[in-house]
MIVO-105506 format. One line per 4 residues: for each residue y, z, x of C-alpha. Coordinates in steps of 0.02 Angstrom, whole numbers, m for minus. Layout:
<nodes>
Y/Z/X | ...
</nodes>
This chain:
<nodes>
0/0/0 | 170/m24/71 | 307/66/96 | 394/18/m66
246/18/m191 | 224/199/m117 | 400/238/m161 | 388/180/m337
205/265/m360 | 208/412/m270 | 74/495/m358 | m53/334/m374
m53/317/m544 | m72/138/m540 | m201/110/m422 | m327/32/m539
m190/m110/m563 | m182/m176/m410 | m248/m337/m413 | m268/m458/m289
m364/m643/m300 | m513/m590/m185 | m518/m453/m315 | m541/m570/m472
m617/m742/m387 | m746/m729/m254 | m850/m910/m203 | m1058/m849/m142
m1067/m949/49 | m1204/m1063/m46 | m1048/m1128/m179 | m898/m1133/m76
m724/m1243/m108 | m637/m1323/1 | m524/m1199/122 | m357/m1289/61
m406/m1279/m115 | m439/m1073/m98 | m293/m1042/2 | m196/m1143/m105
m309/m1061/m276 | m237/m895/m194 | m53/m943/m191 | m43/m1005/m351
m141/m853/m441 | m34/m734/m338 | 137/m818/m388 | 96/m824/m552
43/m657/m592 | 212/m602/m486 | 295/m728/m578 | 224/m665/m749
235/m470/m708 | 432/m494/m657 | 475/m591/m808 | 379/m459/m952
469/m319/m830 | 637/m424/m862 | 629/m442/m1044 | 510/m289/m1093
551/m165/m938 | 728/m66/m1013 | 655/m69/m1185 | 468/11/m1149
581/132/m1022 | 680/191/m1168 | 530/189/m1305 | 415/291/m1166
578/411/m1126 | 612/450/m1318 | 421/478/m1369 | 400/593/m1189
572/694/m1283 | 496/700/m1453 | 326/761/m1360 | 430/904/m1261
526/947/m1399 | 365/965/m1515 | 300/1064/m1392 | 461/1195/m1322
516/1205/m1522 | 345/1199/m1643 | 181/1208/m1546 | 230/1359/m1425
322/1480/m1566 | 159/1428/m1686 | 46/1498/m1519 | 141/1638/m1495
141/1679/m1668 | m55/1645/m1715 | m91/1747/m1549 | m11/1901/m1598
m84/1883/m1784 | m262/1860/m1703 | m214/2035/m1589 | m158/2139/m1726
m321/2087/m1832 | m428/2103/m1679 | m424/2307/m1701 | m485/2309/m1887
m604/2169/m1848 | m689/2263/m1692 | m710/2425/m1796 | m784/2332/m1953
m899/2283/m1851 | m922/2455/m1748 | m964/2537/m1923 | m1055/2387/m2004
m1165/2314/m1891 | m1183/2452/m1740 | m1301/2557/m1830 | m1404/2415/m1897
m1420/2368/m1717 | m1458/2529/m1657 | m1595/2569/m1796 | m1669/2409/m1753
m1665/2434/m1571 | m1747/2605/m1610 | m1895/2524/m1693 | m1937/2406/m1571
m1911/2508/m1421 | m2076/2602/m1451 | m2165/2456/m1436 | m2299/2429/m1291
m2370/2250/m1232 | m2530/2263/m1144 | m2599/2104/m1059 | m2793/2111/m1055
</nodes>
């Protein structure tokens, strides 16, 4: 990568993108073209996709920006102003309950486990 495609994707998040025409097209030795007509088969399928890529970038590039930038705001927003407060607020609902739930089941289900428990713990397995 050089030293400008490093600058503009400092974190790699592109990498899968990068496409070159060795990448795409690749001749076995027992079917191969004429060297000219690669080299030239290489040009052409590099310009073009430069060409291509430039011109979407040109006419699509400011607009995707500024669609990408508003739903990235609407996506912090939702998440500083709705989905933390609603966290927050479920969390301390779920700790408050958490006390009468935990001694429900202290004075429900405890002593059914400990009569049970008491039953079986007589029990003797003797392999013969």
């Amino acid at each position: 990568m050089d030293g400008i495609a490093a600058m503009r994707d400092p974190n790699s998040l592109n990498d899968h993108v990068m496409i070159q025409f060795d990448g795409v097209i690749g001749e076995p030795p027992t079917a191969e073209s004429m060297y000219c007509v690669w080299k030239t088969s290489d040009k052409v399928f590099t310009g073009s996709m430069d060409c291509c890529y430039k011109g979407l970038t040109a006419v699509c590039g400011v607009p995707c920006a500024l669609m990408w930038g508003l739903n990235f705001a609407c996506l912090s927003f939702k998440s500083v102003w709705c989905v933390t407060p609603c966290v927050r607020m479920m969390r301390t609902c779920v700790n408050s309950w958490s006390g009468i739930y935990n001694t429900c089941v202290k004075c429900v289900c405890q002593p059914c486990y400990e009569s049970v428990g008491a039953m079986f713990s007589n029990i003797k397995v003797t392999q013969e």
